[in-house]
N, C-alpha and C positions, 0 to 999 in steps of 0.2 A: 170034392173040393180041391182046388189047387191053391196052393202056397206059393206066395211072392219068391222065397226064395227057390222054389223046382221052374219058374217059368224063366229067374236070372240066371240062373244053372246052363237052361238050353239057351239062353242069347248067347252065356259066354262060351259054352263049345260048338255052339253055330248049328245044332240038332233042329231045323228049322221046321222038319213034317212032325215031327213031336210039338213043338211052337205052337203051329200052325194049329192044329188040332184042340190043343190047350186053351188059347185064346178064345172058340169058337164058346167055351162054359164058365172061361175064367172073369171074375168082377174083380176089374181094376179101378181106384180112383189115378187122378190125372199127376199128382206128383211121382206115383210109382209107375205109372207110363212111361214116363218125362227118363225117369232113369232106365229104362230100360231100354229106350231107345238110343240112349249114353251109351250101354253097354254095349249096344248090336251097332251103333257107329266104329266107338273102339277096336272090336272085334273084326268089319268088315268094313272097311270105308269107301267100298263101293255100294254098299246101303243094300246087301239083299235084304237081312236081319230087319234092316227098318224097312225094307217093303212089307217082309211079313206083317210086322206089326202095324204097320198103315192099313192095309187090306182087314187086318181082323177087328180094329177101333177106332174108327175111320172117327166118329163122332168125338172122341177127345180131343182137348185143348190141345195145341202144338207149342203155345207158348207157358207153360206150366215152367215153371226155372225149380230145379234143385238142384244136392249137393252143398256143401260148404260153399263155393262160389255162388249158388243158388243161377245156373246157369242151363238156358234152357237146350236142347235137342240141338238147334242150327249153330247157336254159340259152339259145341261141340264139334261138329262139322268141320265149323269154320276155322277153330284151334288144330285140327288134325289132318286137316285138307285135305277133307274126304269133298269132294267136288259131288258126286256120284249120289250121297245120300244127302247132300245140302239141296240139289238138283229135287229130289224127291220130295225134300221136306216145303222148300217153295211154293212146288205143284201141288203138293197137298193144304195151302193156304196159311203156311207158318209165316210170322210177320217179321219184315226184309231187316227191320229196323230198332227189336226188340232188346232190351237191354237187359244184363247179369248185377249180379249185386253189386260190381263196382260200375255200372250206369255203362258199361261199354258194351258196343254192340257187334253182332258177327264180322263186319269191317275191319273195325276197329282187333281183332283176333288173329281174323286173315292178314293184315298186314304185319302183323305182329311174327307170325310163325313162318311168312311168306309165301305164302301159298298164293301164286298166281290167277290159278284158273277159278280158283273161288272169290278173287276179288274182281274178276272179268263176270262171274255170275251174278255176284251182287248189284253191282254195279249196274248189271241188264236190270236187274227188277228193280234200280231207283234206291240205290241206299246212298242215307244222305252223308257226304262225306266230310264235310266240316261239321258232324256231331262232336259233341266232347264228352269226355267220362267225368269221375269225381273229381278227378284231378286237373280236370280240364285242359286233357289233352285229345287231338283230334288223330283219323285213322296217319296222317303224314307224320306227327310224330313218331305213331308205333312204326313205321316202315321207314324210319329214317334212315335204319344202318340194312334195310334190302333193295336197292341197288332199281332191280325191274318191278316190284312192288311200288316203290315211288316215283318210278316213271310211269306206271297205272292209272298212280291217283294225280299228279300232275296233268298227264293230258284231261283226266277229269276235274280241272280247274279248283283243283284244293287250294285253300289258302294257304300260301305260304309264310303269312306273316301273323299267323294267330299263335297264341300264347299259355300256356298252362296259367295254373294260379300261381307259380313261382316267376311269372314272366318267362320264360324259357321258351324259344322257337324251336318247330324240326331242326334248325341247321346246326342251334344248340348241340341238339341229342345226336346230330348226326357226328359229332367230334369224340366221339366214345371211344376207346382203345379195343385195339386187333381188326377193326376197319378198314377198307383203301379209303382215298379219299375222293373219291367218285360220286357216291351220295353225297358232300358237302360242295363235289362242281355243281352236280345238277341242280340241288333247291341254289346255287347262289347265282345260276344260272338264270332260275326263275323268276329272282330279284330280291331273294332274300335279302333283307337286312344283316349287313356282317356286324356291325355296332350295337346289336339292340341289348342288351342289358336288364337280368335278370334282376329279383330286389335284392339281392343282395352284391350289385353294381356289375357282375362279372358279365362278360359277353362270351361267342362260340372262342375269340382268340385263348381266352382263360383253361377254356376245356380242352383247347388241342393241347397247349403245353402241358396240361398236366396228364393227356394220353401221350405225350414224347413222339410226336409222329409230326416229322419233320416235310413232311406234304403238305398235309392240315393246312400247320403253321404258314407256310409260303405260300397257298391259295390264299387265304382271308388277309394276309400280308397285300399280296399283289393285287388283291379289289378292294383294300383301303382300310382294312381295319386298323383301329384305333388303335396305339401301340401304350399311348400315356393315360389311358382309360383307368380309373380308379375305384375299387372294390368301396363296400361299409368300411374296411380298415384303412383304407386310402394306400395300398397295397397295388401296383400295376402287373401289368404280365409278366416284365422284368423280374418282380421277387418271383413269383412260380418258378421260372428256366433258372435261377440262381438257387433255389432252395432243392432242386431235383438234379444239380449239377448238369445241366442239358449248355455245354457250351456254342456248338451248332446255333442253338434256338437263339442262346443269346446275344450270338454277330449278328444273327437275321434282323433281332428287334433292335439292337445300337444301329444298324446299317438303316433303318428305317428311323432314325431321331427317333427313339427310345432315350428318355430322362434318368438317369440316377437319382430318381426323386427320394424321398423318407414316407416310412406310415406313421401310425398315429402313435407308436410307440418310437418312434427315433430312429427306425433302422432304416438302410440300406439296403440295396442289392449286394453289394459289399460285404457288410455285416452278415448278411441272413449265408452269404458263401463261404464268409471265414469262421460261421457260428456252425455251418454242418461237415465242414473240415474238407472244402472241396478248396484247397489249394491255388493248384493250376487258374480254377475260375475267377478266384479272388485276386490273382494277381494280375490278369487281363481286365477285369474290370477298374482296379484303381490305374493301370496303364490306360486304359480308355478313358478315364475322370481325368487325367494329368494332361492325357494330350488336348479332350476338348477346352480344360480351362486356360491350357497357352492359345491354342484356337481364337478363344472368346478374350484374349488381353489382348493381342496381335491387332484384331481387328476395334479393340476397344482404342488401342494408344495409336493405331491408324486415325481416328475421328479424332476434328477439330473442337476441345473443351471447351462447355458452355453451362452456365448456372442452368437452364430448362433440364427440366426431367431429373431434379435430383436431391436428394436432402442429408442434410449429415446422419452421422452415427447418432444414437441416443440410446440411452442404459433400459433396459429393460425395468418396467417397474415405472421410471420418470414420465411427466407428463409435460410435452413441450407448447408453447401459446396456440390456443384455440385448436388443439388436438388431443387426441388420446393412443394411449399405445395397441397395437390391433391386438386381440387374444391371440392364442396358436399362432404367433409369428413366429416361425424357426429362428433360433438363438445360435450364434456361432461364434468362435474367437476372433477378436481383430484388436488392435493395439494404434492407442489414438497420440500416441507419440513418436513422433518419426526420430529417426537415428541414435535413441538409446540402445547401448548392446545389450541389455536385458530387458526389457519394457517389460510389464507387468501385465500380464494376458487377465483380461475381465470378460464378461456375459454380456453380449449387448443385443436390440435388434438392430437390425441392418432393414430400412424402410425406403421404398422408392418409389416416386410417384411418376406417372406419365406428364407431358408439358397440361393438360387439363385437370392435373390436382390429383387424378384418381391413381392407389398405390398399384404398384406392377404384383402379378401375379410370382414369389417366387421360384417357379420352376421356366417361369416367359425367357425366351431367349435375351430380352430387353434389361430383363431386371440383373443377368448373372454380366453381360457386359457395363453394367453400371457398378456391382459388384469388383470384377477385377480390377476395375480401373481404379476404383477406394483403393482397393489392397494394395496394387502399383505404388502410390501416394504414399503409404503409411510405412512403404519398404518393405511389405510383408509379401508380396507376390509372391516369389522363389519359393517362401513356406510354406503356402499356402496349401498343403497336401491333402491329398482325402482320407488319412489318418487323423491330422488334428480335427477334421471334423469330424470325424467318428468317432474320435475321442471325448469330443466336445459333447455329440448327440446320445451317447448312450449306446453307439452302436458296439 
C-alpha cells in the first residue's frame, strides 16, 4: 500500500522511476491528484513530474481544484508560467476556462504574474478574455501594470472599458505606484475612458497623485482629464497633490483650470496644506487664489454693469419674495455697508442667477466674476483674501 504522503515525497524531490512505478498500484481520488500535480508543477515547470503523472491516471479529472485557493492543476501553471506543463495539461483535456475559488480563471493568473507565453497558449485554445472574477475584474485589469501582457490581451480585443464592482477600469489599476507610465499610454491609447469614475466619484487622475508620479499625472492631463472632478466628499484632485505636498502636480492641475473649490467639511486646498504643515505649498497656493481673484475683478470692472444675471446679498437663514434660500450654499464674509472704517462683518449667502433665473454654479467662472464685482462695490475688494475665507469656512 502506498501513502499519499511517500508518492508527495517523490513529486517534490523529482524521484520520477520511483513515481512512475508507484502510481502503476497506487488508488488516488481526484483532489489528491489535483495536488500532486501542484506539487510536480512547482517543482518542474517544464511538466516532466506532470507527464508522469498524466501517463499513470490518465482517467482523473484535470479540473478537481484544491488547496486553500481551491485552485485547480492549470490555475497553477498558469500562476508560475510553467508554459511547458500548462501545454500538457491542455492536451490532456484540462478545461481552458476553468475557474478557483475566487471565480478567476488561468488568464486571468497569467496576466497577473506575467507570463507571456502562457497567455499566447491560452489564448490559442479560446480563453475568453473579458471573463470576470468575484470582484469583477477582467484578465486587462490583472495585466494592467505588465506592460506586454496588456499588449496580448488588447490585440485580442479586451474591453477596455469594463469595470469591477467598484466601478474601477484597467487604466484605474494601471496608476498604481513604482510603474512607468506606459501601460496607462497604451489602454488610453485604446480609448480608455480617462473620466470614468469609481463609486466612490474618484477617476485614474485621483490614483496617479496619490502614486506621486508625475508622468501619470501629465498623460491623463494632456487627454483631458477632468481636473474639478469631485469625490463622495466633494474633495477634487487638488486636495490629494495638497495633502501629499506634491507641489509639481499642483502647477500641473492650476495650469489646467484647477478650482480652489471646498469639500463638504469647509476645507480647502489651502487649509488641507497648512493643516499638514507643508508651508511652501500653502503659500503658492493662497498666491495663486490672490492673483486669480484680481484676474476675475480686472475683467469683471472691464464689463459694462447691468441688472441681468444678478441678485443682491441676503442673510443666510431669510427668505426673500417667491424664493427660498438653497441648502449647502457656501457662506462667506461680505459687508453691506460701503465706506464705514469698521463695518460689522456678518454670515450671508452670496446667490447668483444666470439672465434665465437659474442660480450659477458657485465654483462657475460666471458666478466668482459676479462675486468680485459685489466685493469692488462694498469696498471690500483689496480684503478680500483667501485667509478671511478660510477663516470664515472652518478651514
Amino acid at each position: 500500500m502506498v501513502f499519499p504522503g511517500e508518492l508527495e515525497m517523490l513529486v517534490r524531490y523529482h524521484h520520477l522511476w520511483e513515481l512512475k512505478e508507484e502510481l502503476q498500484t497506487a488508488e488516488l481520488d481526484e483532489e489528491l491528484f489535483s495536488e500532486l500535480l501542484c506539487h510536480g508543477i512547482r517543482r518542474d515547470p517544464e511538466g516532466s513530474a506532470c507527464r508522469v503523472l498524466l501517463d499513470g491516471k490518465r482517467k482523473l479529472s484535470l479540473d478537481t481544484r484544491s488547496g486553500k485557493r481551491r485552485r485547480t492543476a492549470l490555475h497553477t501553471a498558469a500562476l508560475k508560467g510553467a508554459t511547458g506543463a500548462a501545454s500538457l495539461l491542455l492536451e490532456a483535456r484540462a478545461t481552458v476556462d476553468v475557474l478557483d475559488g475566487d471565480c478567476r480563471t488561468p488568464l486571468m493568473l497569467a496576466a497577473h504574474c506575467g507570463s507571456e507565453s502562457c497567455i499566447s497558449l491560452l489564448l490559442t485554445r479560446q480563453a475568453q478574455v473579458d471573463r470576470q472574477d468575484a470582484e469583477g475584474r477582467t484578465a486587462l485589469h490583472w495585466s494592467s501594470q505588465q506592460l506586454p501582457c496588456l499588449h496580448q490581451l488588447l490585440e485580442a480585443r479586451a474591453d477596455v472599458s469594463a469595470l469591477d464592482l467598484d466601478q474601477r477600469s484597467a487604466l484605474f489599476f494601471a496608476q498604481g505606484p513604482g510603474e512607468s507610465a506606459d501601460c496607462a499610454k497604451a489602454l488610453v491609447e485604446a480609448q480608455a475612458e480617462v473620466n470614468a469614475a469609481d463609486r466612490c466619484g474618484q477617476t485614474p487622475l485621483f490614483k496617479a497623485l496619490q502614486a506621486r508620479d508625475d508622468a501619470k499625472v501629465a498623460l491623463l492631463l494632456f487627454h483631458g482629464a477632468e481636473v474639478n472632478q469631485k469625490d463622495e466628499f466633494h474633495q477634487t484632485p487638488l486636495f490629494f497633490a495638497a495633502a501629499s505636498n506634491q507641489l509639481p502636480q499642483c502647477r500641473q492641475l492650476l495650469d489646467a483650470k484647477a478650482y480652489l473649490s471646498h469639500d463638504v467639511a469647509g476645507r480647502s486646498p489651502v487649509s488641507v496644506a497648512k493643516g499638514q504643515g507643508h508651508t511652501e505649498l500653502e503659500k503658492f497656493l493662497c498666491m495663486h487664489g490672490r492673483k486669480s481673484r484680481q484676474q476675475i475683478a480686472a475683467k469683471a470692472s472691464a464689463k459694462a454693469p447691468g441688472p441681468a444675471g444678478k441678485r443682491p446679498i441676503r442673510r443666510t437663514g431669510q427668505q426673500t419674495t417667491g424664493q427660498q434660500v438653497k441648502p449647502g450654499c457656501k457662506e462667506v464674509l461680505a459687508s453691506t455697508l460701503r465706506g464705514q472704517p469698521e463695518p460689522e462683518r456678518k454670515r450671508y449667502d452670496l446667490v447668483f442667477c444666470d439672465e434665465k433665473g437659474i442660480e450659477l454654479d458657485m465654483d462657475s467662472t460666471e458666478y466668482q466674476e459676479h462675486l468680485a464685482e459685489l466685493l469692488k462695490k462694498v469696498g471690500w475688494a483689496d480684503a478680500w483674501s483667501h485667509t478671511n475665507v478660510e477663516s470664515t469656512l472652518g478651514g
